[in-house]
Residue, then its C-alpha position, 0 to 999 in steps of 0.5 A: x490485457x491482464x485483469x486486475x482481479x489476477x494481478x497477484x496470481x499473474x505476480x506469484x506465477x512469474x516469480x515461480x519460475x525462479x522458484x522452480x530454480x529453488x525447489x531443483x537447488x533444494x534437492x542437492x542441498x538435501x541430498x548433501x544433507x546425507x554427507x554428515x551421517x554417512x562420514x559419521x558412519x563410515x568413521x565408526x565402522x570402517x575409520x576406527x576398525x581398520x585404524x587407517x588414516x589414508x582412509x580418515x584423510x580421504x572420507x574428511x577430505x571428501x566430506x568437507x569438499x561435498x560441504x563446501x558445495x553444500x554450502x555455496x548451494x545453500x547460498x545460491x538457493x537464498x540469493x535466488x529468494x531474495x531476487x524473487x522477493x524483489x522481482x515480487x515487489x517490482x510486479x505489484x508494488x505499483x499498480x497497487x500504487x496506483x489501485x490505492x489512489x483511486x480507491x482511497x478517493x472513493x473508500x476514504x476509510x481505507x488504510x492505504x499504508x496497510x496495503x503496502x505493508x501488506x505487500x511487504x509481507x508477502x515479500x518477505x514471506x517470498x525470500x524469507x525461511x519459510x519458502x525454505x521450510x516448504x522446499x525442504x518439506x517434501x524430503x521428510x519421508x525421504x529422511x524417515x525412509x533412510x531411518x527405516x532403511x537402518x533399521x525399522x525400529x528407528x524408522x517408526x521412532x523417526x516417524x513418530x516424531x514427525x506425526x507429533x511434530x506435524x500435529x503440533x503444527x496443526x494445533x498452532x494453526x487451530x489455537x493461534x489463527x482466530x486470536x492473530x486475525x482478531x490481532x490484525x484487525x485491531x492494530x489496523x484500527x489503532x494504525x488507522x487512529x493516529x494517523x488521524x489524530x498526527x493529521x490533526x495534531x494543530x487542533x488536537x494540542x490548541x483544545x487540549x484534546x491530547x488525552x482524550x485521543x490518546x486514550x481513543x488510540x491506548x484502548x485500540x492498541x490495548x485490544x490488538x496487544x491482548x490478542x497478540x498476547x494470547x497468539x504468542x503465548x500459545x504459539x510460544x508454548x507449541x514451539x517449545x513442545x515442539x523443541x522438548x520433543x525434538x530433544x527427548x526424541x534425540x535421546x530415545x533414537x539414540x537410547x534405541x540405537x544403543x539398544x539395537x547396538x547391544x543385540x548386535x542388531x545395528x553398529x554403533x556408526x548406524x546409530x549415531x547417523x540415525x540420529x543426524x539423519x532423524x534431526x534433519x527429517x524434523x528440521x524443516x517441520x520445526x522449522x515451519x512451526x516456528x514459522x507459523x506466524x509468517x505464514x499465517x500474516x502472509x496468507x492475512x495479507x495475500x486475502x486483504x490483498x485479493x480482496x481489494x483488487x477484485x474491488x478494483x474495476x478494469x478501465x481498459x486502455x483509453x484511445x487518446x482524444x485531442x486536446x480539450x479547447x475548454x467545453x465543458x458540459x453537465x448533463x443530468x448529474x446526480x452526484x453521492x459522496x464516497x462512503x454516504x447514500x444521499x445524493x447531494x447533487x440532484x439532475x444538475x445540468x450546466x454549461x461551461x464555455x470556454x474565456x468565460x468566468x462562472x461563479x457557483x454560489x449557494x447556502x453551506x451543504x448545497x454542494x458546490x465543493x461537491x460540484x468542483x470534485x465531479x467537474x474535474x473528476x475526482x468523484x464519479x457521477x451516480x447518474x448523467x454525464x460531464x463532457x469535455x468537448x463532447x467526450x464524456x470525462x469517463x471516456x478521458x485518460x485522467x493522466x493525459x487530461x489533468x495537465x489541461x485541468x487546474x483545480x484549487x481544492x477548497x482545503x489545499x494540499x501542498x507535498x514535501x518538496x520545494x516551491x517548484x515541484x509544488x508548482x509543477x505538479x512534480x513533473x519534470x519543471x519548466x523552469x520558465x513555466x514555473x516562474x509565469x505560473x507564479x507571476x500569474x498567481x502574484x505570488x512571484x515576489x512573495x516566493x523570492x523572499x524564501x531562504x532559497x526562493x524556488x528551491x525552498x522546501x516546504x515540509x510535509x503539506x507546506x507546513x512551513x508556509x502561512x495560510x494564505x502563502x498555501x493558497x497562492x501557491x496553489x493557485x499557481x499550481x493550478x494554473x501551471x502552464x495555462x491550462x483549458x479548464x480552471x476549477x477554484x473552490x474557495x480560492x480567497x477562503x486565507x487571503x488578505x486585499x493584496x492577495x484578494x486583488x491579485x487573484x481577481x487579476x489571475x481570474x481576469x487573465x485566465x479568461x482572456x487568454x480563453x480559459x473556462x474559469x469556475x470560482x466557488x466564492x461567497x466574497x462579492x469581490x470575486x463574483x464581481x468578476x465573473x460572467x455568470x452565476x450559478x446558485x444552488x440550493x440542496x443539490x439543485x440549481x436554482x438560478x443561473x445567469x448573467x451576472x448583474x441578473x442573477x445579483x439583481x434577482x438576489x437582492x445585489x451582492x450581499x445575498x452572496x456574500x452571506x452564503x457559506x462555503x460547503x463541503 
């Protein structure tokens, strides 16, 4: 099996097969770069002396034949790219899909939209006129050399011009490289800002903080542009050097050419095919300094990239397990959200069975939301182990488990699709599954009365749904097609009595259908359900028992009730 670490590389050498196709359409289509200047030549020195025009008919004719398949080459050689380009696309896209998701849970701050517009950027560097340029590259000295094999003179003019035009590149390189990584870093910051902010836009508008974050957004945006500004300004004055000493050293290899051609030392034929011959030894070298900003973004890219995937660890292929009956044991967990140092889960250890209820209850910033990522995987222990059925959850194919696994978020997300897919976890619906998930959730009749009931699109995060319609379609979600283990983080957190009582009812029918059931709550209504009772406290479990023990110990319901829900 492939490592992760040579995903691109494996990538790259795949797509170098097609590339080799390329490079050997590229030594035809350079070779026919000689048709110009030769029937140029010959209609100087041989055309207009003789004055035969079965000649002239004869060299136009096959001029315009080898042209004709210069061109079709020429095409062939940018489909090929192209097709490159998207075989590219096609071998990293999604497993960098894939890479992105299980890193952004773990790295939050990462800018997931970066990376694939960073892909995005290889891709097009792989199809574009760069490619071109560096398979046109290495006819330089070959096009210099024909310049000598005119005359030595017009091979040093041409050779003169490709140092200065070469070195023109390096200096762009050494000018522009530091201002467009500065440039790269900025924009991602600005990119990064208002997300943030278009995520929060509702409490943004509502406290009247729009100025204030756009002026966050403003100076992030303004630093990237000034940097951005300074590498085109010096980019933008290298290539047009480079185009000035095109130009001027056109004329001077014709202004030599002339010359040669007064001392009778070269025809004038032989001084304009110099000429042409001269422009394209150049092309590809100017070609590549007015490429060079594609080429510096690309190799950006290609390091971001790299370095995200040496981050990624390899997990092997998994051997399928049976399916889990509800067991779910926590042995010894010490649990650190991504990104922070502290533990907020201290040596926690607690048994889950399955048909039972088990409230978790404890002060804001005990970790009980923090309890719910680990139990269905979503954050990874520092220490100990959480076993379903005995496997360790590390040892599970997270894919094949998650259908066994409902989980409620405490801060629910929904997707752009309809109420269905929601429901369904967007996999191919079970139309009778949906509708008993939602039946089970009591949030069938409320489904019904939407525009067009199971169909209805919600917007992006069900922004076309209240609060309350959010959560029991979650709750639905959660408990699509009756999974073995549930996991709700403040399931009642936006619902009012009738939807208090409803899921008080899914929870009872959950148990009795054998599911293990998790409820964070701080609403005694709901723990009045439960079998057991688990209260933390600053990440360590404090009690845990039957459920009239542990209220009684607590001083009955309202020591519960007054208990926030944490992160």
């Amino acid at each position: 099996m492939l490592s992760n670490k040579h995903l691109l590389q494996s990538a790259l050498r795949k797509c170098s097969s097609r590339l080799y196709v390329v490079i050997f359409f590229s030594f035809f289509v350079n070779l026919l770069m000689f048709v110009a200047p030769l029937h140029m030549l010959q209609m100087y020195d041989r055309v207009l002396v003789s004055r035969s025009e079965v000649t002239l008919i004869a060299l136009t004719g096959l001029a315009v034949g080898l042209l004709v398949i210069y061109g079709l080459l020429e095409g062939i050689r940018s489909r090929i790219l192209v097709r490159m380009s998207l075989l590219f696309d096609e071998l990293i896209s999604s497993k960098l899909f894939d890479m992105v998701f299980e890193t952004q849970i773990l790295k939050p701050k990462l800018q997931g939209s970066q990376v694939f517009r960073d892909v995005d950027t290889i891709r097009d560097f792989v199809g574009g006129m760069a490619i071109i340029s560096l398979c046109d590259a290495p006819w330089v000295p070959i096009f210099i050399g024909a310049c000598f094999i005119l005359h030595p003179i017009l091979g040093l003019v041409a050779l003169g011009g490709a140092i200065c035009v070469f070195s023109l590149a390096a200096v762009n390189e050494w000018l522009t490289k530091t201002a467009l990584s500065e440039a790269g870093n900025n924009a991602l910051q600005a990119s990064g800002y208002a997300m943030g902010s278009l995520r929060n836009a509702e409490i943004i508008k509502a406290l009247g903080m729009f100025a204030g974050i756009r002026d966050g957004w403003s100076n992030s945006r303004d630093k990237m542009l000034k940097h951005q500004s300074v590498a085109s300004d010096r980019a933008g004055g290298i290539i047009a050097t480079s185009r000035f000493i095109r130009m001027a050293l056109q004329v001077i290899m014709l202004a030599t050419g002339g010359y040669l051609a007064i001392q009778d030392l070269i025809s004038p034929g032989t001084m304009i095919a110099a000429s042409i011959i001269m422009g394209r030894a150049l092309a590809p070298v100017d070609m590549a300094v007015s490429q060079w900003k594609n080429f510096v973004s690309a190799r950006n890219a290609y390091g971001r990239l790299k370095k995200l995937i040496e981050q990624y660890p390899d997990e092997g292929e998994k051997m399928d397990l049976p399916p889990p009956r509800g067991s779910v044991i926590l042995q010894n967990a010490f649990i650190v959200p991504p990104g922070s140092q502290t533990s907020v889960v201290n040596n926690l250890s607690l048994a889950f069975e399955p048909a039972t209820i088990t409230g978790i209850v404890g002060p804001s910033g005990s970790g009980k939301s923090t309890l719910a990522r680990a139990l269905v995987g979503v954050w990874p222990l520092l220490r100990g182990n959480v076993r379903y059925d005995g496997a360790s959850l590390t040892n599970w194919n997270s894919e094949a488990l998650g259908p066994f696994i409902g989980y409620m978020p405490q801060d629910v997300e929904l997707f752009d699709g309809s109420v269905a897919a929601n429901i369904s976890r967007f996999q191919e619906a079970d139309p009778e599954a949906v509708v008993l998930a939602a039946k089970k959730a009591g949030v069938h009749d409320l489904i019904l009365q939407l525009p067009k009931g199971y169909d209805t699109d919600i917007g992006s995060n069900g922004q076309a749904l209240s609060g309350g319609q959010r959560q029991r379609i979650a709750l639905a979600r959660a408990v699509y097609k009756s999974p073995k283990v549930i996991v709700l983080d403040e399931p009642n957190s936006n619902l009012d009595a009738d939807g208090e009582k409803a899921l008080a009812d899914t929870i009872i029918s959950l148990k009795n259908e054998g599911t293990t059931v998790v409820v964070i709550s701080h609403r005694p209504s709901l723990l009045s359900s439960t079998d057991k009772i688990a209260v933390l406290n600053k990440g360590t479990l404090v009690k845990f028992g039957e459920r009239e023990q542990i209220l009684r110990e607590l001083g009955g319901a309202r020591s519960p009730s007054n208990t926030a829900p944490s992160s």
